[in-house]
C-alpha positions as CSV (number, residue, x, y, z in Angstrom):
1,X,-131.5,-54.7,41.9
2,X,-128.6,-53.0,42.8
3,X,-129.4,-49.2,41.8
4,X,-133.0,-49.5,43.3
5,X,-131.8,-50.9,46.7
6,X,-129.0,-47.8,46.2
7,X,-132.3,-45.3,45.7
8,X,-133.8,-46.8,49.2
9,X,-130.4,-46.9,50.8
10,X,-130.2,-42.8,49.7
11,X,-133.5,-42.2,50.0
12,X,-133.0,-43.4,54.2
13,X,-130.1,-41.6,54.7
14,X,-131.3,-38.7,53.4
15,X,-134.4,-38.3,55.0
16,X,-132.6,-39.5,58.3
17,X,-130.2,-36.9,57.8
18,X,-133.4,-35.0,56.9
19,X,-131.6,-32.8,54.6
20,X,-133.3,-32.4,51.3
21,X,-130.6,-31.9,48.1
22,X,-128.8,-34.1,44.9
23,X,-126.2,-34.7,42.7
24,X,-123.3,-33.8,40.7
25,X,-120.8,-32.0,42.7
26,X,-118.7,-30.1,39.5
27,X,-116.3,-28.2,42.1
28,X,-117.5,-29.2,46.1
29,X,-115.6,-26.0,47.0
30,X,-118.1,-23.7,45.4
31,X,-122.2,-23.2,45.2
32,X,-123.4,-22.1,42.4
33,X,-126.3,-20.0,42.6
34,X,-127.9,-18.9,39.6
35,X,-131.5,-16.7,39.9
36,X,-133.5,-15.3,42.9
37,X,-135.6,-18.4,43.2
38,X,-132.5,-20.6,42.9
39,X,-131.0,-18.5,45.8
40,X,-134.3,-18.9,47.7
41,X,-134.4,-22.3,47.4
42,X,-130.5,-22.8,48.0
43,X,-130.9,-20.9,51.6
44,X,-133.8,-22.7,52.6
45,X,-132.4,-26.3,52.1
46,X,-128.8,-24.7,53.4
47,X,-131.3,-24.0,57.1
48,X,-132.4,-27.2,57.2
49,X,-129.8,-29.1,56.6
50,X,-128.0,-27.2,59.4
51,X,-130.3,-27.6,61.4
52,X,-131.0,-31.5,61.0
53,X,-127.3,-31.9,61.1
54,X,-126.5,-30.4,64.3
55,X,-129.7,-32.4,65.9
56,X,-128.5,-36.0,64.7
57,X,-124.9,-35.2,65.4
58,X,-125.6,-34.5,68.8
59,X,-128.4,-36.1,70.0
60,X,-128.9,-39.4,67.9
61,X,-128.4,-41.2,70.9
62,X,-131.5,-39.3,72.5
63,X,-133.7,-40.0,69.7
64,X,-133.3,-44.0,69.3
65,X,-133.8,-44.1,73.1
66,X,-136.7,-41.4,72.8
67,X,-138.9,-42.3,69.8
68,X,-142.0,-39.8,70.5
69,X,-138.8,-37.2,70.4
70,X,-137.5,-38.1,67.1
71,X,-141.1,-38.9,65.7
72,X,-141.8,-34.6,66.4
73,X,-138.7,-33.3,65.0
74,X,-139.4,-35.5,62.1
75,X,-143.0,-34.0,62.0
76,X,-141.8,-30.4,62.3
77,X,-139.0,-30.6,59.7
78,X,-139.1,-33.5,57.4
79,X,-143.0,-33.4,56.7
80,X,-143.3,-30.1,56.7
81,X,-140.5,-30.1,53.7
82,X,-142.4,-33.0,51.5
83,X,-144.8,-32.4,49.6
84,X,-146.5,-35.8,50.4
85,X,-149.6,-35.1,48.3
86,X,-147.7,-34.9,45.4
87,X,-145.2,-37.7,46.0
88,X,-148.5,-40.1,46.4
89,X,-150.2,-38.9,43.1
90,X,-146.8,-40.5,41.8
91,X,-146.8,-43.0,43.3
92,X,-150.6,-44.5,42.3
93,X,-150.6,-42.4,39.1
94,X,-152.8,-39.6,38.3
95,X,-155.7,-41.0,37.5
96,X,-156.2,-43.7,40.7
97,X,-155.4,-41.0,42.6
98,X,-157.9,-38.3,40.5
99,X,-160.1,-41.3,41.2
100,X,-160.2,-41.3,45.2
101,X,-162.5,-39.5,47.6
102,X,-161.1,-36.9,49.8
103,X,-161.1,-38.9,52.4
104,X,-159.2,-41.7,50.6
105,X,-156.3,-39.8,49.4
106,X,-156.5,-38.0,52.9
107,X,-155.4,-41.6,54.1
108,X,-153.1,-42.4,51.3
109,X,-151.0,-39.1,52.0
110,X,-150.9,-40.4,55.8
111,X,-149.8,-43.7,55.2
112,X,-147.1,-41.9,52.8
113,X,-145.9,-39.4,55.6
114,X,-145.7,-42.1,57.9
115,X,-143.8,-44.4,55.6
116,X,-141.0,-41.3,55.3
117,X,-141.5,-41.3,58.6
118,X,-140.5,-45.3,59.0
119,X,-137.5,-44.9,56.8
120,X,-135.5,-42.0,59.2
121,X,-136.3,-43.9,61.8
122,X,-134.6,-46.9,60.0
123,X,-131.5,-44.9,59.1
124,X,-131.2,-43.4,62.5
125,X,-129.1,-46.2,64.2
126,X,-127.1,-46.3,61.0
127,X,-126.4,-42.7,61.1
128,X,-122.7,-42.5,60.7
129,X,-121.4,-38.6,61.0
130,X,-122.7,-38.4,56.9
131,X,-122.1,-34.5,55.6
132,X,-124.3,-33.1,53.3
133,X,-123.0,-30.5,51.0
134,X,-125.6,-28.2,49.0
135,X,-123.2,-28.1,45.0
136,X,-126.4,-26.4,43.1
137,X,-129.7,-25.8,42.7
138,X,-131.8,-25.6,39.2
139,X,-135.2,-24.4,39.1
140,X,-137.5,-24.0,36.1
141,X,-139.6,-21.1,37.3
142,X,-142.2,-21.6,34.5
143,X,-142.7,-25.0,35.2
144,X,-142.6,-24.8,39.2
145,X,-140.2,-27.9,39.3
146,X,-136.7,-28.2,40.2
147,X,-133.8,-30.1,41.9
148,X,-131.1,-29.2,44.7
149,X,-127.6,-31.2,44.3
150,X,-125.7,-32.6,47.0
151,X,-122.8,-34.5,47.9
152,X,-122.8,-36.8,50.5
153,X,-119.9,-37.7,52.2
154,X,-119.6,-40.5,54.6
155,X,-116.4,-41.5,56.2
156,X,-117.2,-45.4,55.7
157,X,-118.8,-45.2,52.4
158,X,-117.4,-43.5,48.4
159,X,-118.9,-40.2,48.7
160,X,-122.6,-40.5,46.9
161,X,-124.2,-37.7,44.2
162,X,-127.8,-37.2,44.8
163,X,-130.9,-34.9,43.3
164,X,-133.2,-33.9,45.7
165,X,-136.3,-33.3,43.3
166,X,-138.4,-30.3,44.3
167,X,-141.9,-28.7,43.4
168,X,-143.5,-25.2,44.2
169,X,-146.9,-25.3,45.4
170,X,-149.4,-22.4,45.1
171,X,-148.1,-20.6,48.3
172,X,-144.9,-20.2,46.2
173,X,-143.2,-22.6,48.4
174,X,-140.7,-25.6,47.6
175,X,-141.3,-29.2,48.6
176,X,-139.1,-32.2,47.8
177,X,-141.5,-34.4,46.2
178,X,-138.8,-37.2,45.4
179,X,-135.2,-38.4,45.5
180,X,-133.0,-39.4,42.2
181,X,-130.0,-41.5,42.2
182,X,-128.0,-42.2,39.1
183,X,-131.1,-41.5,37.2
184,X,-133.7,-43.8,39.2
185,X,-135.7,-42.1,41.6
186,X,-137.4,-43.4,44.4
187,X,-141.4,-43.1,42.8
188,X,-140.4,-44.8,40.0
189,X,-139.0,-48.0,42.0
190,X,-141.8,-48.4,44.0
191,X,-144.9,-46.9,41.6
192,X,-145.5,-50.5,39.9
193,X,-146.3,-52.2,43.2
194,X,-148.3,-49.5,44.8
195,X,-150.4,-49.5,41.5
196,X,-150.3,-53.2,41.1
197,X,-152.3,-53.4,44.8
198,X,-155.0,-50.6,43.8
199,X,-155.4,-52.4,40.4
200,X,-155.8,-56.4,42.0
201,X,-156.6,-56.0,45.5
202,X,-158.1,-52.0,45.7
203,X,-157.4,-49.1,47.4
204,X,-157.8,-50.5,51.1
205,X,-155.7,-53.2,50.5
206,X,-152.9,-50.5,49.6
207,X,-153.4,-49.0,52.9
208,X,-153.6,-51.8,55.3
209,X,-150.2,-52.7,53.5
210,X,-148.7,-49.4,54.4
211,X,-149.9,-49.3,57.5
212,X,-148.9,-53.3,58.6
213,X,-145.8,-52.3,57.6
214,X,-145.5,-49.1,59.5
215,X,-147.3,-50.6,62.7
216,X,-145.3,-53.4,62.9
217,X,-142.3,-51.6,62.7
218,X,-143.0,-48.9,65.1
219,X,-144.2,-51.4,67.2
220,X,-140.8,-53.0,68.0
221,X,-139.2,-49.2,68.3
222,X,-141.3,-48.3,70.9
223,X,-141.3,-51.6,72.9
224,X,-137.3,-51.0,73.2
225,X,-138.2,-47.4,74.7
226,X,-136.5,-46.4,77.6
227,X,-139.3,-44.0,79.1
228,X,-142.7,-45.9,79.8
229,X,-144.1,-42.6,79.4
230,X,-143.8,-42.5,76.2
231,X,-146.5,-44.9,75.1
232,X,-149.8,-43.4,73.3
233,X,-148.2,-40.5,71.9
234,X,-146.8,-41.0,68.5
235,X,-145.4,-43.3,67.0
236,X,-146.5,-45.2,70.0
């Protein structure tokens, strides 16, 4: 499927590039910013993506030889900006996951942050000098949803229009909660297997898959590692 592997493809490079924004660029030359929690939003996403920006562009390098590095900047700015919780409701559907213990959607919102987690780290050696460039943000206040438009730009790819979809949490704080691509998003692609596992094999077999997947693959990261030292602290 050719827009869904696109979705994963953005989804990578966005969370890599750990800027958090979408699509339709109208006039790249200009923001528009509309209300006060529009211009909130907009200068919070602007900081990040700074931030993330100036760390890949200058020390990607540092981070494929130094996975524990890259796995706590990671920590500090991509989870902290995804609202996790509500990207795995989503994910297994409201009422599997209204269905769960504490504990069990405790481990299901792990095994989500460390699957985000899995996918910058898989975009990191691909990381090619991509820009990011904030065109708008909507919000509907009422509903506490939302979505920040960006361009990316690569200089070895057509320039790509993404929505960054956000959600405001009780503190009054936005979260990305998912990533849209010519109208497919990212929970929509991968809902039907997570659900499909719950419904045939249960909810543990949903998180050993996660977690195979994510062991596995941080497995071989770490074993390339240039410092020994590294080795017990996460993601090793």
């Amino acid at each position: 499927m050719k827009d869904g592997y696109l979705v994963r493809l953005c989804l990578i490079t966005m969370i890599s590039v750990l800027t958090v924004m979408s699509p339709q660029a109208a006039d790249h030359g200009v923001t528009m910013v509309h209300t006060e929690a529009e211009h909130r939003v907009h200068s919070q996403f602007e900081a990040l993506f700074a931030s993330v920006t100036e760390q890949l562009a200058n020390r990607q390098q540092m981070y494929i030889d130094n996975p524990t590095a890259y796995y706590d900047f990671l920590m500090a700015t991509v989870v902290a900006s995804w609202d996790s919780a509500s990207t795995s409701r989503a994910l297994v559907g409201k009422q599997h996951y209204t269905g769960f213990n504490d504990q069990q959607r405790l481990m299901l919102v792990d095994s989500v942050d460390q699957t985000l987690i899995r996918y910058a780290f898989e975009g990191l050696e691909s990381y090619g000098g991509q820009v990011f460039k904030v065109d708008d943000v909507v919000v509907n206040e009422e509903k506490g949803m939302g979505w920040v438009q960006v361009l990316m730009e690569s200089p070895i790819l057509p320039d790509i229009n993404l929505d960054l979809v956000i959600k405001r949490n009780p503190k009054n704080e936005w979260h990305a909660v998912d990533v849209r691509v010519k109208g497919i998003t990212y929970v929509k692609i991968k809902k039907y297997k997570y659900r499909e596992i719950i419904e045939e094999q249960g909810f543990d077999a949903l998180i050993d898959n996660l977690t195979t997947k994510n062991t596995n693959y941080f497995g071989a990261v770490c074993a390339q590692a240039v410092n020994a030292e590294q080795k017990g602290r996460a993601p090793c």
